[in-house]
ZAVEXDO-773694 format. One record per residue: residue number from 1; residue in three letters; x, y, z of N, C-alpha, C, CB in turn. Coordinates in steps of 0.02 Angstrom, whole numbers, padded with zeros to 5 digits, m for minus. Glycine has a CB too. Layout:
# residues N
NUM_ala_X_Y_Z_X_Y_Z_X_Y_Z_X_Y_Z
...
END
This chain:
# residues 124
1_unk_00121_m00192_02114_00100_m00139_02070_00127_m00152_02000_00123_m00070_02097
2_unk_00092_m00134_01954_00099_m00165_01873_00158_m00096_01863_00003_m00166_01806
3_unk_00220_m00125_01815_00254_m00081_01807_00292_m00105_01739_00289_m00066_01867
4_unk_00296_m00064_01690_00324_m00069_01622_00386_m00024_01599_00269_m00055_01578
5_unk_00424_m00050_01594_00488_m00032_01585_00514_m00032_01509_00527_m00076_01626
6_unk_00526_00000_01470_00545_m00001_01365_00629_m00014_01365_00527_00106_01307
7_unk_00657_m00030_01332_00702_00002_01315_00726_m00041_01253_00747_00015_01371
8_unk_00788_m00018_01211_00823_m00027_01124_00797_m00001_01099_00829_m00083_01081
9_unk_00793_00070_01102_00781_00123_01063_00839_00153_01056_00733_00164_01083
10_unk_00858_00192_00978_00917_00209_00957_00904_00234_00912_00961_00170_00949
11_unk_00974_00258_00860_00968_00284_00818_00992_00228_00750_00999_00345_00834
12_unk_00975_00229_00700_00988_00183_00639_00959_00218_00573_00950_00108_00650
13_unk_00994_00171_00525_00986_00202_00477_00939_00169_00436_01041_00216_00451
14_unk_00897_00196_00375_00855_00144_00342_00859_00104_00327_00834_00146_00309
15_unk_00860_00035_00325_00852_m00036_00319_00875_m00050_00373_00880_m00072_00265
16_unk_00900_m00019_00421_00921_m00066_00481_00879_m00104_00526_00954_m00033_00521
17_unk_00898_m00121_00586_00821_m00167_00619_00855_m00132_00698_00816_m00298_00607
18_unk_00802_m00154_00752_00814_m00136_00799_00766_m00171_00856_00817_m00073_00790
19_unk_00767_m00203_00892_00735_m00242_00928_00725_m00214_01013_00772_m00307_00917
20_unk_00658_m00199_01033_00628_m00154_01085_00611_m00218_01134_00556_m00100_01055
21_unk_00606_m00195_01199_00599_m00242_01254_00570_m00197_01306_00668_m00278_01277
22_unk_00528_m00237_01329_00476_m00212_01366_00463_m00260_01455_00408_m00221_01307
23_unk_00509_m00237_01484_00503_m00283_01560_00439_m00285_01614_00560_m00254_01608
24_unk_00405_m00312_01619_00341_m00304_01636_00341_m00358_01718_00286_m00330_01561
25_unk_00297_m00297_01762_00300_m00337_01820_00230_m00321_01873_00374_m00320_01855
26_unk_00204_m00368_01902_00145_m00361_01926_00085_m00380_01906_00141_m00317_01931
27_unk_00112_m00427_01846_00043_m00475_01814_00077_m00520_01791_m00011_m00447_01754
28_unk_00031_m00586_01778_00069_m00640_01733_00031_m00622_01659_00056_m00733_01763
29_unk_00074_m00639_01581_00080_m00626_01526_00014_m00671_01508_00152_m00639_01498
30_unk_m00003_m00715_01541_m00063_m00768_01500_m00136_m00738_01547_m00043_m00882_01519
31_unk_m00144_m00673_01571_m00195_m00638_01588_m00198_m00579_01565_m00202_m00635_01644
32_unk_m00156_m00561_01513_m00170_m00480_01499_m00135_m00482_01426_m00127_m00416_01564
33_unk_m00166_m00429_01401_m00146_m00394_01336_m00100_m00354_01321_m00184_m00364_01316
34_unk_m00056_m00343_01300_00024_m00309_01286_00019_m00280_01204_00101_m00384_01293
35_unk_00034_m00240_01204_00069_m00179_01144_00104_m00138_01152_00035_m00138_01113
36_unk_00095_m00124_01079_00182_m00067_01044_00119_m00012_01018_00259_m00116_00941
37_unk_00142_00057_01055_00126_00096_01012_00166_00136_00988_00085_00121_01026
38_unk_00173_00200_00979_00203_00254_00945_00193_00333_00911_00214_00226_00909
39_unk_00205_00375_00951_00182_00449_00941_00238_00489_00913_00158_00483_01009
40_unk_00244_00505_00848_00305_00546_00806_00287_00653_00832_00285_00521_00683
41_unk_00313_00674_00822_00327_00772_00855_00257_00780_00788_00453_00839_00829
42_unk_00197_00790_00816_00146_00820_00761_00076_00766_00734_00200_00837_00688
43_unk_00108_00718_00763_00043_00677_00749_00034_00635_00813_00048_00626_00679
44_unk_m00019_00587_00772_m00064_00573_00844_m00042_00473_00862_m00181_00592_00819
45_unk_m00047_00479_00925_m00041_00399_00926_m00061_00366_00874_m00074_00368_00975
46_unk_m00016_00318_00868_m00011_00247_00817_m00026_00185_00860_00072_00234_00782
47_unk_m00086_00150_00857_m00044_00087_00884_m00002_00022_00821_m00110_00042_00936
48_unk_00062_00016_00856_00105_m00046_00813_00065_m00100_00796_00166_m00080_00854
49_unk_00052_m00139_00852_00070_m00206_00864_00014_m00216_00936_00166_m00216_00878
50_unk_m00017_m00295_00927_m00048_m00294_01010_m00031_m00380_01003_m00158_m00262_01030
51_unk_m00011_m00389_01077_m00036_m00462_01067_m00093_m00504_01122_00033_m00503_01068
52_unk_m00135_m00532_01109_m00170_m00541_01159_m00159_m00583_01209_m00214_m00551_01143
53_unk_m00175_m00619_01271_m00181_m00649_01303_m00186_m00723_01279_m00219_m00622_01330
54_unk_m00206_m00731_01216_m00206_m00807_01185_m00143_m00815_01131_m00285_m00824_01141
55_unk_m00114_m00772_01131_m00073_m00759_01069_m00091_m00745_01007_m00040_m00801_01058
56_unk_m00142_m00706_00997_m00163_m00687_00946_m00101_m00609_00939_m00254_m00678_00954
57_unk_m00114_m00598_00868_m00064_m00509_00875_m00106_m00484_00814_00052_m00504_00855
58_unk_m00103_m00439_00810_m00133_m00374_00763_m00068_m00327_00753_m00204_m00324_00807
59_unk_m00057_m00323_00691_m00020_m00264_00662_m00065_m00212_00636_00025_m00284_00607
60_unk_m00031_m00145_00653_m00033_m00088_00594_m00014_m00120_00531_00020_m00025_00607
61_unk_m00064_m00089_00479_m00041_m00123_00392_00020_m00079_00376_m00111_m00109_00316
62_unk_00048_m00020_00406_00102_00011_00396_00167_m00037_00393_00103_00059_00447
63_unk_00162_m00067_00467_00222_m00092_00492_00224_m00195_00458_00214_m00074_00597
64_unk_00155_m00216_00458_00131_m00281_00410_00207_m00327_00374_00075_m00240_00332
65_unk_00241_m00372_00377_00279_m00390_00349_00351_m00367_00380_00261_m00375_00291
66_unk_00369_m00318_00428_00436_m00282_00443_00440_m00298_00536_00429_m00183_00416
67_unk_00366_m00285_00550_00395_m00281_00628_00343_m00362_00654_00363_m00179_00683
68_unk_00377_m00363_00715_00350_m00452_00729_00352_m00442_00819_00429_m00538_00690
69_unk_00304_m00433_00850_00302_m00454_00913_00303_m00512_00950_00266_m00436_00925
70_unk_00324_m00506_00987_00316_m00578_01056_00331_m00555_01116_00374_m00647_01052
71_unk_00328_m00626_01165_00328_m00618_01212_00384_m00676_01250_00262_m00613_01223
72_unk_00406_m00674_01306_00450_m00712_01319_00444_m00738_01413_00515_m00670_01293
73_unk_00378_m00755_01398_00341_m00748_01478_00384_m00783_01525_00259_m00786_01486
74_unk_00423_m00818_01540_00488_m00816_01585_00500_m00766_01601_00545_m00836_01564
75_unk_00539_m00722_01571_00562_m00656_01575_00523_m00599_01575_00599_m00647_01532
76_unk_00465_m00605_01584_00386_m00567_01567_00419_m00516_01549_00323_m00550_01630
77_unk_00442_m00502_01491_00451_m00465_01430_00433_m00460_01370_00488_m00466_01419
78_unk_00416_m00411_01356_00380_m00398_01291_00428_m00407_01217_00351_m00319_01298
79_unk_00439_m00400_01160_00482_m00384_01114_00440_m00354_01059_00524_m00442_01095
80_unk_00484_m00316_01025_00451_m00274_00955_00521_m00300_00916_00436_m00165_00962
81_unk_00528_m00336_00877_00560_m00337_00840_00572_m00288_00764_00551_m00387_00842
82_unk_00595_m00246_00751_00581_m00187_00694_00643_m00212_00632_00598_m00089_00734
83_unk_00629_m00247_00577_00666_m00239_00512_00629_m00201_00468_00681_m00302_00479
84_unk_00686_m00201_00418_00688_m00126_00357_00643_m00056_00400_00625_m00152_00257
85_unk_00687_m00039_00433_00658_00020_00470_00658_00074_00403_00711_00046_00546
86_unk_00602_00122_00445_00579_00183_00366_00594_00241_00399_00480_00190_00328
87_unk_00616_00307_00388_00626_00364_00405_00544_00383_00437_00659_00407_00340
88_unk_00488_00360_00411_00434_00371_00461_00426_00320_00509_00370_00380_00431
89_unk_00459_00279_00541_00455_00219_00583_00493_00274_00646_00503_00134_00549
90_unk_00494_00329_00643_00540_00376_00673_00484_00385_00743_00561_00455_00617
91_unk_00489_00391_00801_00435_00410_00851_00475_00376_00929_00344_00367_00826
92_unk_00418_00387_00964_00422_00381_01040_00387_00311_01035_00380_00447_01092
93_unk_00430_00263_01060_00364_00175_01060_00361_00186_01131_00401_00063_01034
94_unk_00306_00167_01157_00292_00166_01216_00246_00080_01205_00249_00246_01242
95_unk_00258_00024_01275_00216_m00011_01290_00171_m00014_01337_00234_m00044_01290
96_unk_00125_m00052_01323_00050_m00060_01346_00017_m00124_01370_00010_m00042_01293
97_unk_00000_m00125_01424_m00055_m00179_01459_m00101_m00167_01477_m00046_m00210_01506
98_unk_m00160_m00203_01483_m00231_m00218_01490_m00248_m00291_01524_m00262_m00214_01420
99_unk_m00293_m00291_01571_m00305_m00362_01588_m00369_m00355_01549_m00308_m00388_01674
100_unk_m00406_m00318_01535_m00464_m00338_01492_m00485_m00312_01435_m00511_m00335_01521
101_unk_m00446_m00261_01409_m00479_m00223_01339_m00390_m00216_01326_m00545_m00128_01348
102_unk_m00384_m00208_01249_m00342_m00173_01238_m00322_m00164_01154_m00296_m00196_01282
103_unk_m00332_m00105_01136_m00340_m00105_01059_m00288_m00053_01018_m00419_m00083_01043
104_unk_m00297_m00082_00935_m00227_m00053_00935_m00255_00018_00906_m00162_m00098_00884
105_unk_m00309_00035_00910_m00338_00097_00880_m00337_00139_00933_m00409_00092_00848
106_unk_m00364_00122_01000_m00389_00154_01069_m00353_00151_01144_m00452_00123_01080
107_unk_m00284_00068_01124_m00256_00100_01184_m00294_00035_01224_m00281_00194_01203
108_unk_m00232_00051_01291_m00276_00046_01337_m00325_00061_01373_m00264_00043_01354
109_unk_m00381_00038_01436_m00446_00036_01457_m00414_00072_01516_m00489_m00037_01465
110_unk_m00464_00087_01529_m00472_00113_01601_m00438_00083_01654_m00538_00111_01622
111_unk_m00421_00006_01653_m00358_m00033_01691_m00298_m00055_01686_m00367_m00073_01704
112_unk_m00298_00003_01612_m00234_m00018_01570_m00156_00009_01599_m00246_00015_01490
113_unk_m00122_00019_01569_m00027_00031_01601_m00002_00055_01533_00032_m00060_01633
114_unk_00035_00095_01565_00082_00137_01491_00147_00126_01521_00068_00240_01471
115_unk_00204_00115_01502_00301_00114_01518_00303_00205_01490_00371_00032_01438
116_unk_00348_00221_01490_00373_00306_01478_00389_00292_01426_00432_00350_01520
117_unk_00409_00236_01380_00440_00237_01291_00520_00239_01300_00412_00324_01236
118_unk_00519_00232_01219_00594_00246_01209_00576_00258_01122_00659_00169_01237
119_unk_00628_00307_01121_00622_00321_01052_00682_00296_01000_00615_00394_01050
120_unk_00651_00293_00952_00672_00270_00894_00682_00323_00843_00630_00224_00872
121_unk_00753_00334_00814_00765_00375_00764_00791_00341_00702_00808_00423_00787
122_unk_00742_00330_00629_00781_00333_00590_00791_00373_00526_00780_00289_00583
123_unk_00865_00374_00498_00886_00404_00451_00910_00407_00393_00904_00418_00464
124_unk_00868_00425_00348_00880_00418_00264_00942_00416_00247_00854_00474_00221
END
C-alpha cells in the first residue's frame, strides 16, 4: 500500500532554510510523480514544486530561485529543500504522488496519495 510520510518542518526565522523529507513506500520513484504542496489558515492550496517521473520539476514562480526539489530514489525519499524562507512561505507542506497525472495547479488524480504534512513557520 502507497504510503507518504513528511517531516523538517519547524519554526525559523526569515532568511533561514529548512529542508523537508518525504519517505515514500509502495511504488518505485522512476514510475510516478512526486510534489510539494502547501495550504496557509485562509487560503487555498498552493502547489510548490512537482517532479516528474523523468526528472523534469516545475516550480511555483513564488518559490523560483529559493526552493529546489529532488529525489533520492535509494531511500525513496522525496526532498524540498527551502532557502531565504519569507514570512508567507508560512503553511502546512504536505507531499504528493501520482503514477499518472500530477499537477502543480490540481494536485493529484484520482490515483494519487497525499502524506498528512508538516508545517512550516516562518518569522519576521
Amino acid at each position: 500500500q502507497v504510503q507518504l510520510v513528511e517531516s523538517g518542518g519547524g519554526s525559523v526565522q526569515a532568511g533561514g532554510s529548512l529542508r523537508l523529507s518525504c519517505v515514500a513506500s509502495g511504488f518505485t520513484f522512476t514510475t510516478i510523480a512526486m510534489g510539494w504542496f502547501r495550504q496557509a489558515p485562509g487560503k487555498e492550496r498552493e502547489g510548490v514544486a512537482i517532479i516528474d517521473s523523468d526528472g523534469t520539476t516545475s516550480y511555483a514562480e513564488s518559490v523560483k530561485g529559493r526552493f529546489t526539489i529532488d529525489v533520492d530514489s535509494a531511500k525513496n525519499t522525496l526532498y524540498l529543500q527551502m532557502n531565504s524562507l519569507e514570512p508567507e512561505d508560512t503553511a502546512m507542506y504536505s507531499c504528493a504522488a501520482d503514477p499518472l497525472v500530477l499537477g502543480l495547479r490540481t494536485g493529484p488524480g484520482p490515483l494519487g496519495y497525499w502524506g498528512h504534512g508538516t508545517q512550516v513557520t516562518v518569522s519576521s
